[in-house]
C-alpha positions as CSV (number, residue, x, y, z in Angstrom):
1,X,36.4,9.6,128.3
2,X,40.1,9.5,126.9
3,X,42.2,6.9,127.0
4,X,45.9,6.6,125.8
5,X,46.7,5.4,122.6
6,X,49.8,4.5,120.6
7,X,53.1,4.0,121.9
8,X,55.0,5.8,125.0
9,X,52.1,6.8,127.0
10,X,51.6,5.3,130.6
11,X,50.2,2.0,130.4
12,X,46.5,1.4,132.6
13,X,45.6,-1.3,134.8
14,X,42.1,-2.4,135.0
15,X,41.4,-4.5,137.6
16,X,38.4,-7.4,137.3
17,X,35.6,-7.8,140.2
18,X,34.1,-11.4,139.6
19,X,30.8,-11.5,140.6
20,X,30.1,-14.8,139.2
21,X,29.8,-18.4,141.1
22,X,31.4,-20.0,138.3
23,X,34.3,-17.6,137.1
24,X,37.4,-20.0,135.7
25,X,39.7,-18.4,138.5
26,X,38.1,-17.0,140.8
27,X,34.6,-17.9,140.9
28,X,32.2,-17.0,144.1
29,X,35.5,-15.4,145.9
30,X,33.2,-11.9,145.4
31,X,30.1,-13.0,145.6
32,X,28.9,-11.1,148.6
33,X,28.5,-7.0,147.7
34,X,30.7,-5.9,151.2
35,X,33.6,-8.3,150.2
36,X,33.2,-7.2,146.3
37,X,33.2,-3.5,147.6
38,X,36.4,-3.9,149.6
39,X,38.4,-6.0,146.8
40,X,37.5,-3.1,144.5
41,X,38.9,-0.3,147.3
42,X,41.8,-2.5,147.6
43,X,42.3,-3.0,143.5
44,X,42.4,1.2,143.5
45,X,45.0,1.4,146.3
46,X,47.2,-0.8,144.4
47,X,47.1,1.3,141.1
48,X,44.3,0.1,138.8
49,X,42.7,3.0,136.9
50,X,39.9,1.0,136.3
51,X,37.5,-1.2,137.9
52,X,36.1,-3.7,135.2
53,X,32.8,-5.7,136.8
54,X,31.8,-9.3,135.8
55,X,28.5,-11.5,136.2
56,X,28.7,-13.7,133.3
57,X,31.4,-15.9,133.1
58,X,33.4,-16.8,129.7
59,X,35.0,-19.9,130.8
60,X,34.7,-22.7,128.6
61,X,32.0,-24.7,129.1
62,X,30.3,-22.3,131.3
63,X,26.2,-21.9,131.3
64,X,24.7,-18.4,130.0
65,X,22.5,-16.5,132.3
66,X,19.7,-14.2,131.6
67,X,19.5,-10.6,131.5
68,X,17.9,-10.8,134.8
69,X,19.9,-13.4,136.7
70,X,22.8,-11.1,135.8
71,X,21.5,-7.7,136.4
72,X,20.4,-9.4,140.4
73,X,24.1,-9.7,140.9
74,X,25.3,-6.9,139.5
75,X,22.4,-4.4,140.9
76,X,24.0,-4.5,144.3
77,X,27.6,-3.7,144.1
78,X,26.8,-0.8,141.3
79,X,24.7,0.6,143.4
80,X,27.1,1.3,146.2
81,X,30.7,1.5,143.7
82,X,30.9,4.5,142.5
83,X,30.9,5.7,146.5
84,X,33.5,3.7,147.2
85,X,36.1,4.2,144.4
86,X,36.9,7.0,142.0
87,X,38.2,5.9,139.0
88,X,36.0,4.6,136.0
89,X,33.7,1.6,136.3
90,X,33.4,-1.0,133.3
91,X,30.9,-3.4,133.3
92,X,31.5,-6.8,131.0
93,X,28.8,-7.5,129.4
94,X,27.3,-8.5,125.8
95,X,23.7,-7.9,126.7
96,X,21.9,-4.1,125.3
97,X,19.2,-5.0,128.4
98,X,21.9,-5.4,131.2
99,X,24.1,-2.1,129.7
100,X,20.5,0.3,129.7
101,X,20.7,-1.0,133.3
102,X,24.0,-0.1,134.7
103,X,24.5,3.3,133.1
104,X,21.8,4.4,135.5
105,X,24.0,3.5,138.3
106,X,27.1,5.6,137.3
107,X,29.3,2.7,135.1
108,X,31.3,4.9,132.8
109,X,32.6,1.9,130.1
110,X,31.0,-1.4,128.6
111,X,33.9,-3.9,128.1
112,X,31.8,-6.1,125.9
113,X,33.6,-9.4,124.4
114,X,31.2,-10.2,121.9
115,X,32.0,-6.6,119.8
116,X,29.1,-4.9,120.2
117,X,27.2,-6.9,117.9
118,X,24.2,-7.9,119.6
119,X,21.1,-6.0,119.0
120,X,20.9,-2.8,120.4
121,X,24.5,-2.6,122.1
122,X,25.8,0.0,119.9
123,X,22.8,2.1,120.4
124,X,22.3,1.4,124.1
125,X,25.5,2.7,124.8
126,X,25.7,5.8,122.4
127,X,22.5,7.0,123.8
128,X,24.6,7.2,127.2
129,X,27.7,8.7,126.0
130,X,29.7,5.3,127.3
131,X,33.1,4.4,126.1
132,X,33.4,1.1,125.1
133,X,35.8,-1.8,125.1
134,X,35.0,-3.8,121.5
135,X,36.6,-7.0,121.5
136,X,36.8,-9.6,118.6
137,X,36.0,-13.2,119.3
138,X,35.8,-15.6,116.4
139,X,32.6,-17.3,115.4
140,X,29.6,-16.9,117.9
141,X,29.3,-16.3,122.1
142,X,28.6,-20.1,122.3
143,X,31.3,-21.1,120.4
144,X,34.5,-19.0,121.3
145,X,36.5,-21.9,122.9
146,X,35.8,-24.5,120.6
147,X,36.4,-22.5,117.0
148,X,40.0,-21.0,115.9
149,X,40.7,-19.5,113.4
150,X,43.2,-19.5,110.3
151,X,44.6,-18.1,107.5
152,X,45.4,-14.0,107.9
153,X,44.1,-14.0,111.4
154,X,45.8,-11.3,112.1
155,X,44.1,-9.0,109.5
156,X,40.8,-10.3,110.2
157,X,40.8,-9.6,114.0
158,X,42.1,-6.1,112.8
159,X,39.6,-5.6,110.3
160,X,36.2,-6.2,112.6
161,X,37.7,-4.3,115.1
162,X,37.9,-0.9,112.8
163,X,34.4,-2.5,111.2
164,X,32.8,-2.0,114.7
165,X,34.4,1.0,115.5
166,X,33.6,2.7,112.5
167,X,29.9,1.1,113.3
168,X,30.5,3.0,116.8
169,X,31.5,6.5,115.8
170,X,28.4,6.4,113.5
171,X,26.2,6.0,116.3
172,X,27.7,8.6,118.2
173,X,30.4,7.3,120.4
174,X,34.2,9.5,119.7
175,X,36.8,7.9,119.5
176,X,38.7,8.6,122.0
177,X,36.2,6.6,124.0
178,X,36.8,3.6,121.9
179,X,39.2,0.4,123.2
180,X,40.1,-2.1,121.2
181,X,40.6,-5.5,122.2
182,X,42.1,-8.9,119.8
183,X,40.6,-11.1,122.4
184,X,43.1,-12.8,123.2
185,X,41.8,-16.5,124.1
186,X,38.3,-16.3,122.4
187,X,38.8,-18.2,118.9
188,X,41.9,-18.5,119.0
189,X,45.3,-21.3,118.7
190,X,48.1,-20.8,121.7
191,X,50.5,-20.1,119.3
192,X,48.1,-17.1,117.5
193,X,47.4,-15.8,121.1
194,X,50.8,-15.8,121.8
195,X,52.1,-13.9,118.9
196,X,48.9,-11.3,119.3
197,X,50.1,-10.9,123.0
198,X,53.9,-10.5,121.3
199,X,53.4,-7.7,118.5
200,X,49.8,-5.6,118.8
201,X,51.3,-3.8,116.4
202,X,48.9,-5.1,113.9
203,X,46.4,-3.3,115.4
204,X,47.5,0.7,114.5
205,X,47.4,3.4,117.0
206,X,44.0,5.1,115.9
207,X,42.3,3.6,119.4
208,X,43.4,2.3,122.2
209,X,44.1,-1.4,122.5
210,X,43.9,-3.2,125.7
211,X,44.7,-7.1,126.6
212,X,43.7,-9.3,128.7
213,X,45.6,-12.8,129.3
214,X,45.4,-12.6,133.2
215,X,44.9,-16.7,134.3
216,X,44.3,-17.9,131.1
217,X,45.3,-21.1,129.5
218,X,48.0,-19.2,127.6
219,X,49.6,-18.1,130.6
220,X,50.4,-21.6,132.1
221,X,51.6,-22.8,128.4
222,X,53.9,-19.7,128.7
223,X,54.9,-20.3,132.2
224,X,54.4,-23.6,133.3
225,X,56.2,-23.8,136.1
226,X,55.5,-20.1,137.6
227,X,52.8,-18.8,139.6
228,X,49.9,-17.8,137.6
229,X,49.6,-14.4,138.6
230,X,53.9,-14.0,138.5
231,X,53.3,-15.7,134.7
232,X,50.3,-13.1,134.5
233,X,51.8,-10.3,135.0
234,X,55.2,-10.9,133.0
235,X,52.7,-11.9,129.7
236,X,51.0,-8.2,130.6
237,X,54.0,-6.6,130.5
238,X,55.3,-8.3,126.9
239,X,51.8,-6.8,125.8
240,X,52.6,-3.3,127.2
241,X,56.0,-3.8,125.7
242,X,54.2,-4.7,121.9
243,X,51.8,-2.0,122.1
244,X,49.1,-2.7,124.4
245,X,47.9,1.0,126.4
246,X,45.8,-1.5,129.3
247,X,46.0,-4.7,131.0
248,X,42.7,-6.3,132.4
249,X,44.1,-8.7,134.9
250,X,43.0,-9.9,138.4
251,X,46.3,-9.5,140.3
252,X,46.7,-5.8,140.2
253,X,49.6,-5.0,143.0
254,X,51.9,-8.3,141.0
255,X,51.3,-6.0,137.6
256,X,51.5,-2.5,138.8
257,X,55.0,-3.9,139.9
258,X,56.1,-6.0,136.7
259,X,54.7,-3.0,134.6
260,X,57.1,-0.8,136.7
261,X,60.4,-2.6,136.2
């Protein structure tokens, strides 16, 4: 799978299907699979290129689940998905046990935001000929919200992101089905997400970069007194503007129109 890369190609929209209870903006609103199904369907009508689906949330404080507990809720949906829309499914996940899982079941993309670095993930996924989405997040999965980091952040995100890729293309996967992702949020101070949302420069053109700052803290800091998907959408549209080639955000219609003006 290609995706676009460096400056003045069309940006993408992927749109995020929360399966989780416990999501930090919309947790349990998708819980059952013929509501999920139809938010997905209406996600595609309203211009998202790709569906990205959740069963783990990544909101601080939030409590890990096992490789099973999160393969129960996302067996269902996958299962009936890729019948109901045709654009690429991703499936957020850091776990090599869950990925072997879902490929069988047609999902094109792991978005994983722990960078491919647990055991097996790499493999898993160029055994299947996935793309994947290889975010950075500073210091470990359990850690992300309480650790930032300093000094050249900038350089070090950019670093471990081509450190993973190259760790990627080894194993098999092109890279033209490699996104890259700063993580925006995980590890991180406002101000250096702000300025990563500001200039992705930093980051080259050799893959394609996506960002997601849809309803996070940022946003609000940003926009306090706007509606948070309004303040979304206007931050996703700065990161198109800096360099970013997709947006992961919740609102799809809000961005499909900010990204058009």
């Amino acid at each position: 799978m290609i995706f676009p890369k460096g400056r003045g190609q069309p940006p993408l929209v992927m749109g995020i299907l929360n399966l989780t209870p416990d999501s930090f903006s919309d947790g349990g609103r998708w819980n059952d699979t013929d509501s999920a199904l139809k938010h997905a369907a209406e996600m595609v009508e309203q211009g998202a290129s790709i569906i990205d689906v959740g069963a783990e949330s990544t909101r601080p404080g939030c409590t890990p689940v096992s490789a099973d507990e999160e393969w129960s809720r996302l067996e269902p949906v996958l299962k009936e998905l890729k019948g109901i829309v045709d654009v690429p499914i991703s499936v957020d996940t850091i776990k090599a046990e869950v990925a072997e899982k879902v490929f069988s079941l047609g999902v094109d993309i792991i978005n994983d935001v722990n960078g491919l670095r647990g055991e097996g993930m790499i493999e898993v996924c160029a055994d299947h000929g996935a793309s994947v989405v290889i975010s950075h997040m500073y210091g470990e999965y359990s850690e992300m919200h309480s650790v930032h980091m300093s000094g050249d952040y900038k350089a070090e995100i950019r670093d471990f992101l081509y450190t993973q890729s190259d760790k990627a293309m080894d194993a098999g996967i092109s890279a033209d089905s490699i996104i890259i992702d700063p993580g925006v949020g995980f590890g991180k101070t406002p101000e250096q997400n702000l300025e990563i949302i500001r200039d992705c420069s930093f980051l080259g053109e050799s893959y394609s970069i996506l960002i997601g700052v849809s309803r996070k803290r940022i946003v609000s800091k940003v926009y306090p007194d706007m509606d948070i998907d309004d303040a979304s959408a206007k931050l996703s549209k700065t990161a198109v503007d800096s360099g970013a080639n997709i947006v992961r955000v919740h609102d799809v219609a809000r961005t499909v129109s900010e990204l058009r003006l």
